[in-house]
N, C-alpha and C positions, 0 to 999 in steps of 0.2 A: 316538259315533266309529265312522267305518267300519272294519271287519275289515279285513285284506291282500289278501284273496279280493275284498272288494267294491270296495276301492279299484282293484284289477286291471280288474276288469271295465268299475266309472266310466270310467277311461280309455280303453277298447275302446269305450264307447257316445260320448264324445264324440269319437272318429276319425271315428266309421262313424254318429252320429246317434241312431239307435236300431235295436235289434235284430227282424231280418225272421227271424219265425220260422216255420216252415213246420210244421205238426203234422198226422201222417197219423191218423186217429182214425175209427174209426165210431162210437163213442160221444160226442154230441153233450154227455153229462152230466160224462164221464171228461175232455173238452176244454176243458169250464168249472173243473173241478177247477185244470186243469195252470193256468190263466192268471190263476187267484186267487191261487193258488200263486207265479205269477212278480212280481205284481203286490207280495203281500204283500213280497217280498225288495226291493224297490224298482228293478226293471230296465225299464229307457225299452224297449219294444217297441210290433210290429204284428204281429198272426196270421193264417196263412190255414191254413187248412183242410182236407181235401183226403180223402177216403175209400176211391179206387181207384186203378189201378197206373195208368191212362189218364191221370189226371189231376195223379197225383204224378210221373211223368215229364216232363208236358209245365209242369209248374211249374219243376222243376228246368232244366229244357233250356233255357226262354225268359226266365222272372227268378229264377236263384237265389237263396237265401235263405242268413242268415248260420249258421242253426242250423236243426235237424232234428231232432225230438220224433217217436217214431216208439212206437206199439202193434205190441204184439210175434203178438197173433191179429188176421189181418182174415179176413173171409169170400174168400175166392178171388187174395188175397195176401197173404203172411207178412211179418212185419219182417225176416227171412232176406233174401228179393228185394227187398225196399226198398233195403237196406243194400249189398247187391252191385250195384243198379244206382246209387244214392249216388256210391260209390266210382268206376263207372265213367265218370260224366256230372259230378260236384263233389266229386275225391277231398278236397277242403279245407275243404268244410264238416264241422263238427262232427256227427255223428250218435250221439244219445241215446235208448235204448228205454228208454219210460215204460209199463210193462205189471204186467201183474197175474201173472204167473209165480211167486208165493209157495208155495212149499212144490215145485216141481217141480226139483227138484235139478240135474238134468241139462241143462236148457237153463240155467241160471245156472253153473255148470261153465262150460259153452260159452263164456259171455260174457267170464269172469273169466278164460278162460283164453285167449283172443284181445284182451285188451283192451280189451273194447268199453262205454264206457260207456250207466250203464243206473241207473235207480230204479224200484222199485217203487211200485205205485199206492199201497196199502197206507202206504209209507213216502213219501209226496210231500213231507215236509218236508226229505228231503235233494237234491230237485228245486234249487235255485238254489245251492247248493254245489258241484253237480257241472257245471249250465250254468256258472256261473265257470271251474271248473278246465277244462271243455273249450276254453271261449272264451278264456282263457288262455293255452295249450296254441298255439290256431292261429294265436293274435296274436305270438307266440314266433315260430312255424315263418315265419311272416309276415316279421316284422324279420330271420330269421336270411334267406331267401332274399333280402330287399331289400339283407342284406349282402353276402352271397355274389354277386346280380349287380353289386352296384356296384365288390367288388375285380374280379372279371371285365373289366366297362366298364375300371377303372384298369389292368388288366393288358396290356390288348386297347389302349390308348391309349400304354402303355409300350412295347410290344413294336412298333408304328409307329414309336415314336420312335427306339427302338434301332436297328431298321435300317434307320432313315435316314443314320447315322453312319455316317461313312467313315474319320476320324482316329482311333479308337479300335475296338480287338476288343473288343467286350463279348457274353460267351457266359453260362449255366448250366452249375453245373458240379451233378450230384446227392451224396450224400453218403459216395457212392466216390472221385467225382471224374471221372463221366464227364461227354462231354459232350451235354446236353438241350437248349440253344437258340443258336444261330448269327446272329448280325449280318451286313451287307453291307459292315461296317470289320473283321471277322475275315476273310472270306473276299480282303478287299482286302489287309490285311497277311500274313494267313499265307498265302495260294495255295486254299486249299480251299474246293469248294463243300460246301454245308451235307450233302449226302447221301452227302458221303467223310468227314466228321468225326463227326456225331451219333451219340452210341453207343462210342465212341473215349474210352479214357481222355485227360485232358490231359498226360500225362507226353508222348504221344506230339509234345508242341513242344520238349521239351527233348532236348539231346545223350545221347548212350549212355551217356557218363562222368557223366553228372549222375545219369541214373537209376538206374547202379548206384551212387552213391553217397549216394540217396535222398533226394534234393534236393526233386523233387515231391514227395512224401512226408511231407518235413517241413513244406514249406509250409500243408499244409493242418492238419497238427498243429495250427501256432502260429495258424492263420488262427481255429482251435477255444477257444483259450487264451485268445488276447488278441482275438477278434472282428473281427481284420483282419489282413492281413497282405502288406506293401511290400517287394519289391526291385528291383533293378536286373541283370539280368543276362542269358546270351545264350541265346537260343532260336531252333530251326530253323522258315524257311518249307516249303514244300511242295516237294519234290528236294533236303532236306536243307544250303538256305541259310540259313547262320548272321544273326543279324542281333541289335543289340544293344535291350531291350525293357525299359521299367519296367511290372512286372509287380504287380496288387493283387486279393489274393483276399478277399473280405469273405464273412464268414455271410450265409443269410438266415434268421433264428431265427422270423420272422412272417409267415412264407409260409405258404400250407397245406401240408398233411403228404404233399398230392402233389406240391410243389414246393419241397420244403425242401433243404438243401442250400448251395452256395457261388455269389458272383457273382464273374465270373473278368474283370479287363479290363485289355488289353495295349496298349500304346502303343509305337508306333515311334519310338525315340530313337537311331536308328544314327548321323541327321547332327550331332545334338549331341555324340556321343561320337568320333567323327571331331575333331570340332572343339577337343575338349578333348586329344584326344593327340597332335595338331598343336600346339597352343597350350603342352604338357609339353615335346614333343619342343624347339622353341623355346625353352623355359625353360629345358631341358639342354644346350642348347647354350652362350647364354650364360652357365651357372655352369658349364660348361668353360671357355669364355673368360677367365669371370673368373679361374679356376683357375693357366692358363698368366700370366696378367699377374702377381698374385703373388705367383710365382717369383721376378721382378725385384727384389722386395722382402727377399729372401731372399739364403743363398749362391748367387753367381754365378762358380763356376768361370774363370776367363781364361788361356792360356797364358801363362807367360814371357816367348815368344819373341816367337811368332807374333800374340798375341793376341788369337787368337780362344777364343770361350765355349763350355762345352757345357754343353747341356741337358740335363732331367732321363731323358732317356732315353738320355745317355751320346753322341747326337752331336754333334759341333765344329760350329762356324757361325760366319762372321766378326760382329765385334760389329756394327758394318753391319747384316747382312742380320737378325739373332736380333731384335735392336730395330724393324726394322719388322715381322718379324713375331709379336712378341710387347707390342709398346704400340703408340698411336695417334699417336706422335714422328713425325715429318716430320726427316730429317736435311739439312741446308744444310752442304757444302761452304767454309770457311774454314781461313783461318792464325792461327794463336795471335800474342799480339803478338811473344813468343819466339823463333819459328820466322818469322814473317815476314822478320826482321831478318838472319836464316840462309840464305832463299832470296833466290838473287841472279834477274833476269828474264836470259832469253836473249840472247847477245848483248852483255851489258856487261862493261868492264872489268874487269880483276883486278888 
């Protein structure tokens, strides 16, 4: 059964095929060691060779290699210059000194204390433990960069999208509450261009009375509490127009740590709200109306005499006129059969 280390690596040789291993050596005997050595550990490779600084530059420059086996003494190049031109030309490959520095203290100081992986000749059996952990290591740095630019690509595809919106402000808010990124439906609803806002706390859309009474403030409490957070309420454009806005702050708890913070996004709802206190005002009126009609239902005051009514606010009105304007009665003009019989027509006999 493979180790965790070997199974790491399995996977690394079937991404990449087999491992292109570059080894700088003058010792033709010390290079046959190294790749008995690899062999013995079970690792799919191919080796090239290489003895001077001429030739291990122009390797690296025109087909890098996945790994780097490097003797720490050459004759008129050190593993030193190896390693700094490495880093300058394939900071991603792996580089591993394989040397015989046994007993010299202070060059393995150095090494140990920069990092830098390394086996000794002497101990070559820890050779394929330590190529794993390197090749490990960059097949990590690997996946983490392949993640990092794909949220990029996703961010860089979101932030298009965003400011293609016109019907909604949708901004970044950081974890003050300023604000870090602007849409072309925030600068369309509130008035502002992006380089009067960025930088500006958000408190700066609400009324004076809201800020001192730490309305912004709480918003972002509760946005922290419950992970979101919804109202409805009035916020100024740019010269201080009030305008009525459902407001939703949401975390973003999986952003990176340079983008962490609130997503803030405001919606112009004035015409709907118009709409609805037109549609109240209306509603108040007829349960006034109904108000006055059930009166009728009630005591009805009538004079004695006169008999006329008063209303509940104490003025007279002839019962005529109280009734049309208090029900939907149509009054017709007749005689009672009583009274008929009483009125004589003009003109006739007595």
């Amino acid at each position: 059964m493979l180790n965790a280390a070997t199974r790491r690596c399995s996977n690394f040789s079937w991404m990449k095929g087999e491992l292109k291993i570059l080894i700088l050596e003058d010792d033709v005997r010390d290079a046959e060691l190294v790749k008995e050595e690899l062999r013995k550990g079970g690792l799919s490779f191919r080796v090239r060779r290489v003895e001077s600084q001429k030739a291990f530059v122009d390797v690296i420059t025109h087909d890098p290699p996945d790994l780097i086996l490097s003797d720490h003494g050459l004759t008129g190049f050190n593993g030193f210059e190896a390693l700094a031109v490495a880093k300058q030309r394939c900071p991603d490959v792996p580089f591993i000194f394989v040397t015989g520095l046994a007993g010299t203290e202070k060059e393995i100081e150095t090494l140990e204390r920069e990092s830098i992986h390394y086996v000794l000749k002497s101990r070559l059996s820890q050779l394929v433990p330590v190529v794993q952990r390197a090749v490990w290591e960059i097949t990590k740095r690997e996946e983490r960069q392949k993640r990092e630019e794909k949220l990029r690509q996703d961010e860089e595809h979101f932030r298009v999208l965003v400011e293609g919106i016109k019907d909604y402000a949708i901004c970044r808010l950081d974890l003050e509450g300023r604000v870090r990124s602007w849409n072309a439906g925030a600068q369309w609803i509130k008035g502002y261009a992006a380089d009067e806002i960025i930088g500006q706390h958000f408190s700066r859309f609400y009324h004076a009375d809201a800020v001192a009474n730490g309305q912004p403030g709480r918003a972002l409490v509760q946005a922290i509490a419950q992970g979101r957070f919804r109202e409805e309420t009035i916020l100024l454009r740019k010269g201080g127009v009030p305008f009525w806005a459902d407001v939703a702050i949401t975390v973003l708890p999986d952003a990176p740590e340079s983008a962490r913070g609130f997503a803030l996004v405001v919606h112009d709802i004035t015409g709907r709200k118009e709409t609805e206190i037109e549609r109240m005002e209306t509603i108040q009126g007829f349960q006034a109306a109904f108000q006055d009609v059930k009166i009728l239902s009630g005591l009805l005051p009538i004079c004695t005499s006169c008999k006329r009514v008063r209303d509940y606010k104490g003025q007279w009105h002839s019962l005529e006129v109280y009734l049309q304007n208090h029900s939907e009665a149509i009054l017709a003009h007749e005689f009672c059969d009583e009274c008929a019989t009483n009125v004589q027509p003009k003109g006739a006999d007595t």
